[in-house]
N, C-alpha and C positions, 0 to 999 in steps of 0.2 A: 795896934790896929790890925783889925783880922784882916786877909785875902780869901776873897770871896769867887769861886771862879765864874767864867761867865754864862756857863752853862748849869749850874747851881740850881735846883728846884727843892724847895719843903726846908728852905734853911731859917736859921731862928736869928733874932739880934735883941738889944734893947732900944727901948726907944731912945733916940739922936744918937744913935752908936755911928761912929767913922769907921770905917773898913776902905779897903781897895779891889774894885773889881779886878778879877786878874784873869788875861785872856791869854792862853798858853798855845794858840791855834796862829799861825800864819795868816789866816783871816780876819781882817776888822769884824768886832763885834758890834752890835747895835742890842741898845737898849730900848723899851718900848711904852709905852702906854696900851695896856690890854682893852679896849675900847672902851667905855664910860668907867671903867673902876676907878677906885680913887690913888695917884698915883704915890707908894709908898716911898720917893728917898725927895731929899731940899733942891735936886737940882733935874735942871732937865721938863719933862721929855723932849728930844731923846737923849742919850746920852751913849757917846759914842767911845768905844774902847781901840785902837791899833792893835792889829795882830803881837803876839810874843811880849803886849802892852800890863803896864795897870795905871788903872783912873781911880784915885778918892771918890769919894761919896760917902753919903750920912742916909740914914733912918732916918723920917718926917718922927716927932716926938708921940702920936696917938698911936695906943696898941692895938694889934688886929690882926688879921688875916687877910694879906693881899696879894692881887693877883697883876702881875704886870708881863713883858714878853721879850724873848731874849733870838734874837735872828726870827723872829716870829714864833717861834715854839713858846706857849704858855708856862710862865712861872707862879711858883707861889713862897713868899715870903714870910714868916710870923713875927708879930714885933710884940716885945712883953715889955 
């Protein structure tokens, strides 16, 4: 299972891959829904990480290119 950090933009996975978001910041992370896009992982929104934390997560199964948001800064995900 990869670690994915939480600040992570333009990263690739397969589709339903598990990884761990991993937040290496003293700050709780928040994960987001980028307004109507379609949201790329099985759980949430939102999903929230603890500071020095990691949280599981999975890839939804359809491949694409998506956009979701991480402390509000825009991300983008590829899923193949």
């Amino acid at each position: 299972m990869a670690d994915i950090d939480v600040g992570a933009d333009n990263w690739e996975g397969s589709a339903s891959d598990t990884f761990n978001w991993n937040n290496t910041t003293n700050t709780a992370a928040s994960i987001t829904q980028d307004g109507s896009n379609t949201w790329p992982f099985t759980s949430g929104p939102p999903i929230s990480v603890a500071g020095g934390a990691k949280q599981s997560c999975q890839l939804i199964e359809t491949s694409g290119s998506y956009r979701y948001k991480s402390n509000g800064n825009p991300k983008n995900v590829i899923i193949s």
